[in-house]
C-alpha positions in Angstrom: 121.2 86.5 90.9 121.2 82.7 91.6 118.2 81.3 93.4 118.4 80.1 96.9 117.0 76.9 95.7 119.9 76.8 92.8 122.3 76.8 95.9 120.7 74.3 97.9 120.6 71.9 94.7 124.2 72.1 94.6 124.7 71.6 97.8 123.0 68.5 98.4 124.4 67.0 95.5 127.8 67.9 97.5 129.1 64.6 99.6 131.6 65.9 101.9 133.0 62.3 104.0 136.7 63.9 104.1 137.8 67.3 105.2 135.0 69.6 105.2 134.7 73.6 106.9 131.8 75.5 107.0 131.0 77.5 103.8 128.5 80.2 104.0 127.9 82.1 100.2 126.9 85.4 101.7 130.0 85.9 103.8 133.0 83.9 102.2 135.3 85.0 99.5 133.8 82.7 97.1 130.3 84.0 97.8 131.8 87.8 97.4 133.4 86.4 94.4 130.4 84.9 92.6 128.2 88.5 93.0 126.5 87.0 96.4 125.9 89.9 99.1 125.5 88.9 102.7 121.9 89.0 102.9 122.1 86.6 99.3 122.6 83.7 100.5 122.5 82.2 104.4 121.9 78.3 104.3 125.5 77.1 106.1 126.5 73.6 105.1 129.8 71.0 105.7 131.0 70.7 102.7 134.2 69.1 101.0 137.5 71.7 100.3 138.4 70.0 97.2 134.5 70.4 95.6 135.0 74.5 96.4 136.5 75.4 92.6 133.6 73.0 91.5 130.9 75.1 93.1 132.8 78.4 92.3 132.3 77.0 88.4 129.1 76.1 88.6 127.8 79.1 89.9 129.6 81.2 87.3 128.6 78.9 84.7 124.6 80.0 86.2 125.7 83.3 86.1 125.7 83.3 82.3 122.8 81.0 81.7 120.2 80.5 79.0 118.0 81.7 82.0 120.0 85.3 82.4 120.5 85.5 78.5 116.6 84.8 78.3 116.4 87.9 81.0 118.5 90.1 78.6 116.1 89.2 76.1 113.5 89.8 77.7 114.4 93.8 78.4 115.3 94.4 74.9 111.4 92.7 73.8 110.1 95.3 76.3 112.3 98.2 75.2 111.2 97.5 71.6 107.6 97.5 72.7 108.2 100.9 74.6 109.5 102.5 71.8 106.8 101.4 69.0 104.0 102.4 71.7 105.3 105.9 72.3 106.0 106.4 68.3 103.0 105.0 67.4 101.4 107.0 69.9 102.8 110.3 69.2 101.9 109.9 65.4 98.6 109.1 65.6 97.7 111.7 68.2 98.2 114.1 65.3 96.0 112.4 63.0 93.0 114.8 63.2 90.1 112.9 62.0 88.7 111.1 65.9 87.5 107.9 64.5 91.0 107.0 62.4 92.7 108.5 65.5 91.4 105.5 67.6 92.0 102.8 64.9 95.5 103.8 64.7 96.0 103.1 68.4 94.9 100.4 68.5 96.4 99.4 65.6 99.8 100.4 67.6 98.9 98.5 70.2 98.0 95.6 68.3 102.0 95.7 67.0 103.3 96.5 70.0 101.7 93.5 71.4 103.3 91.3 68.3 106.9 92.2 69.7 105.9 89.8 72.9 104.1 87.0 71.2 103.5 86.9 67.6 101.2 85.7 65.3 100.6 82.6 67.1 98.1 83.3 70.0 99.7 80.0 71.7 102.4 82.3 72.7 100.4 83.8 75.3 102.4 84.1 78.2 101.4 81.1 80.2 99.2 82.1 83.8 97.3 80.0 85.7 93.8 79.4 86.5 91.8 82.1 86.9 90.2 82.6 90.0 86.7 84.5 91.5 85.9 85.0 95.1 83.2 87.5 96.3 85.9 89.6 97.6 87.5 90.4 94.5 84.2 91.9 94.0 84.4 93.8 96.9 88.0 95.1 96.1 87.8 96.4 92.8 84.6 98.7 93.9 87.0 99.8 97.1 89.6 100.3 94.8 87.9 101.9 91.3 86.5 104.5 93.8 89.3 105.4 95.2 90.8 105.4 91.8 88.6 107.9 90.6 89.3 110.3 93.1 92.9 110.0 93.3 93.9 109.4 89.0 91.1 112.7 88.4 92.5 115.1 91.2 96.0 114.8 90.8 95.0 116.8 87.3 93.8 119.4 89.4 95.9 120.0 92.1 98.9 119.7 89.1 96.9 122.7 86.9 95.9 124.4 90.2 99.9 124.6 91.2 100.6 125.9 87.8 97.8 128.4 87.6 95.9 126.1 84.3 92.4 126.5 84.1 91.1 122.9 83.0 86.9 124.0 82.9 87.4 124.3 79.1 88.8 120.8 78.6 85.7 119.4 80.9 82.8 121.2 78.6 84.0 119.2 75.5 80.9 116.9 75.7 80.1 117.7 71.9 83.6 116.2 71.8 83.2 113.7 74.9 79.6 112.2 73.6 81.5 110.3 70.8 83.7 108.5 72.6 81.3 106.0 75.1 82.3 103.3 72.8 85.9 104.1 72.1 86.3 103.8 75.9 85.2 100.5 76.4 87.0 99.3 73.6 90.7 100.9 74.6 89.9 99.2 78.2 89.6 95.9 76.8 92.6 96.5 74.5 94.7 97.8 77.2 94.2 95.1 79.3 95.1 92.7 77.2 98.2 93.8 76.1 99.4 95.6 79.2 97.9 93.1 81.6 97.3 89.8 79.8 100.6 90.2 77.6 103.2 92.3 79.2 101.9 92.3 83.3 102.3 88.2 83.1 105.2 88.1 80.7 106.9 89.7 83.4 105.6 88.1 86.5 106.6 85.0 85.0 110.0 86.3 84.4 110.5 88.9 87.4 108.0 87.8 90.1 104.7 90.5 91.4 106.4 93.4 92.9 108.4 94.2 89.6 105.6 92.9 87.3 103.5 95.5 88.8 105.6 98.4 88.7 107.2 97.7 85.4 103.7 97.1 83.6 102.4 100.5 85.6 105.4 102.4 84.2 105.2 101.5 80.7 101.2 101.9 80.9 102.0 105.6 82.5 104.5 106.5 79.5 102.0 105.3 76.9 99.7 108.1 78.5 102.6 110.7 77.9 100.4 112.0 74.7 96.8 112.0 76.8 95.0 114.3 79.4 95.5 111.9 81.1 98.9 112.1 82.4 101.9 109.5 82.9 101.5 109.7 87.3 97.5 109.3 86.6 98.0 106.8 84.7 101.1 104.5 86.2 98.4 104.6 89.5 95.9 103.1 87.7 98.2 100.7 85.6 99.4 99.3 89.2 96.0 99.0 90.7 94.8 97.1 87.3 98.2 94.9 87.1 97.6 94.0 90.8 94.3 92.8 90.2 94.8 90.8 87.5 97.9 89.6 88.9 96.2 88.6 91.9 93.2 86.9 90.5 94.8 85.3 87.6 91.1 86.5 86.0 91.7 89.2 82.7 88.0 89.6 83.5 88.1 91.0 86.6 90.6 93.7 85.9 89.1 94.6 82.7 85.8 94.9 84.7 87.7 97.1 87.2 88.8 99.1 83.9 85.5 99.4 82.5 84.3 101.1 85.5 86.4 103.5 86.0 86.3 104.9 82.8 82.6 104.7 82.2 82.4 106.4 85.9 84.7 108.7 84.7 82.8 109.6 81.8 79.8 110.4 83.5 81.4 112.6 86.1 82.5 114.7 83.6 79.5 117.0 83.6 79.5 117.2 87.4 83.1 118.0 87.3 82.1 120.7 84.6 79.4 122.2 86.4 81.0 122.1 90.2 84.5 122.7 88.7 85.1 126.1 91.1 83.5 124.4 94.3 85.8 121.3 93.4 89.1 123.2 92.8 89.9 124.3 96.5 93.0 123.2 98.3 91.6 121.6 101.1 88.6 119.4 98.9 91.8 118.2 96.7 93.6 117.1 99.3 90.8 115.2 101.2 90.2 113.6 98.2 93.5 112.4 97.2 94.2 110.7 100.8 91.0 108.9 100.8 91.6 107.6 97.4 95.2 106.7 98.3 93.4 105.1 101.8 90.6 103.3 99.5 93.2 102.0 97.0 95.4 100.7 100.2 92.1 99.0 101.3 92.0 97.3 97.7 95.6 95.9 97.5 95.3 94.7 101.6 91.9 92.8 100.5 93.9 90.9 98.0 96.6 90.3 99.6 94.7 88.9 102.0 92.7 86.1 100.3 95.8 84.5 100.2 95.8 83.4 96.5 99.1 81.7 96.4 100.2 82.6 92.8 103.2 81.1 92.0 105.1 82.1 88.8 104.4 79.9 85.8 107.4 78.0 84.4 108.4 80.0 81.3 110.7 77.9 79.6 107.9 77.1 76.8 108.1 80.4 75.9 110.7 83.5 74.6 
C-alpha cells in the first residue's frame, strides 16, 4: 500500500494553474485502479487533468518499488528463519543427553538469527534509544504476574478438557533442579533473537501491531516441541515483544523474561504438591481472567507513558 505521506508528496509537487477537478484517491477510478480502497486515501486536492496519467504512473511505479521488493524480502528472511527454528528444534529435542540438548538450541537459534543479520553485528536492526521510567517497572511486575497465571493454567484447563493428568510432569524436580541455569540462559537468548533481532526487524518494516503479533507467532511455533505449548507461548512472546517494543530497552524485557521463568520454576513444587486443589474448574477460570485483566493492566501502562516510538528508517539495512 502507498503511504498517505507518498500521496501528499505528489500532490504538492502537482501545480494545477489550468483546468483542474477535484481528485479524491479513495473514491475515483484512478484510486480503485491503483489498489486504493475508500478508507485508503481521503486528502481531496485541485489538481491539473493533464498531470492524472502522471500520478496514475507514479503510483504504479511505487507499487513495485525497492521498498515493496524489500518487503518481499523480508517474508522470505522470516520464512527461512521459521523453518530452520522448527527443524533445528525438532532434531535436537531428540538428542537425549540434557546438556547437548540445550547447546544445540541455542546453537539453532544462533543460525536462525544469522538468516536476519549475519556475521556482522552492525547489522542489528537499527532501534532507538532505550528508555526507563519507574513505570516500566511497575508494568512488567503487573504483567509477569499475570503472565504466570494465565501461560501455566491454560496447560491445565487444556489436559483437564482432555482428561491428561499433568502431576507426573510437575514431580520431575530430579529432572527440573538441572535446569536453573539453562533457564536464564534461553531467556537471554530468546530475547535477543526474537525481540532484539526479529521483534524490531519487523517493527521497522511493518510498524507495532504486526511486529507484535508476528514475533509472538513465530515465538509460539518455536514452542511447538515444549511443555510449553504454542498458545502459552505466543501470550508471552506478545507481552515480551510489547515491552521491548515499547521501551526500546532489551533489558527490560529480558528482565520481564527472567522473572517469569525463575518464578515459574519455583512454583513448580507448589503446583506439584496442590496439583488436585489447583485443578478445579472454577480456580482455572479465576485465574485465567485475572491474568488476562493483569496483562491488560500491563499493555494500558505502556501505552500510556506515551513513548512516541517511531519506526527507524531501514534503508541501511536488508
Amino acid at each position: 500500500m502507498i503511504h498517505k505521506f507518498t500521496m501528499t508528496y505528489l500532490f504538492n509537487k502537482i501545480k494545477a494553474p489550468n483546468t483542474v477537478y477535484k481528485l479524491c484517491l479513495g473514491q475515483s477510478s484512478l484510486g480503485k485502479s491503483c489498489g486504493f480502497s475508500k478508507a485508503s486515501f481521503y486528502q481531496e486536492r485541485s489538481v491539473p487533468r493533464h498531470a492524472t496519467a502522471h500520478i496514475h504512473n507514479v503510483i504504479c511505479k511505487l507499487k513495485n518499488s525497492p521498498n515493496q521488493q524489500m518487503n518481499r524480502k523480508t517474508y522470505l528472511i522470516i520464512s527461512l528463519f521459521l523453518t530452520i527454528l522448527l527443524i533445528g528444534f525438532y532434531f535436537a529435542s531428540e538428542i537425549r543427553d540434557f546438556w547437548i540438548k540445550h547447546i544445540a538450541h541455542l546453537g539453532v537459534m544462533f543460525i536462525a538469527g544469522l538468516t536476519i543479520v549475519g556475521l556482522n553485528k552492525n547489522q542489528l536492526p537499527i532501534k532507538e534509544k532505550a528508555k526507563f521510567i519507574l513505570n516500566h517497572i511497575i508494568a512488567i511486575l503487573i504483567g509477569v504476574i499475570g503472565l504466570l497465571g494465565v501461560s501455566n493454567f491454560i496447560p491445565v484447563l487444556a489436559t483437564k478438557i482432555a482428561g491428561i493428568d499433568i502431576n507426573g510432569l510437575l514431580n520431575r524436580t530430579s529432572e527440573i533442579n538441572r535446569v536453573f541455569a539453562v533457564i536464564i540462559s534461553l531467556a537471554i537468548f530468546e530475547e535477543i533473537l526474537f525481540r532484539r533481532i526479529l521483534a524490531q526487524k519487523l517493527y521497522n518494516r511493518f510498524g507495532l501491531k504486526k511486529a507484535v503479533w508476528t514475533s509472538a507467532l513465530i515465538f509460539g511455533l518455536a514452542h511447538v516441541y515444549t511443555e510449553t505449548g504454542i498458545l502459552s507461548a505466543f501470550i508471552a512472546g506478545a507481552s515480551f515483544a510489547f515491552i521491548y517494543l515499547k521501551t526500546n530497552n532489551i533489558y527490560l524485557s529480558i528482565t520481564a523474561h527472567l522473572l517469569y521463568n525463575i518464578t515459574t520454576y519455583l512454583l513448580i513444587p507448589y503446583f506439584a504438591n496442590n496439583y488436585a486443589t489447583i485443578n478445579q474448574y472454577p480456580i482455572i477460570i479465576y485465574v485465567l481472567i485475572v491474568g488476562s485483566g493483569l496483562i491488560y493492566a500491563m499493555f494500558w501502562i505502556l501505552n500510556m507513558d506515551n513513548i512516541e516510538k517511531k519506526p527507524a528508517d531501514n534503508s541501511t539495512y536488508n
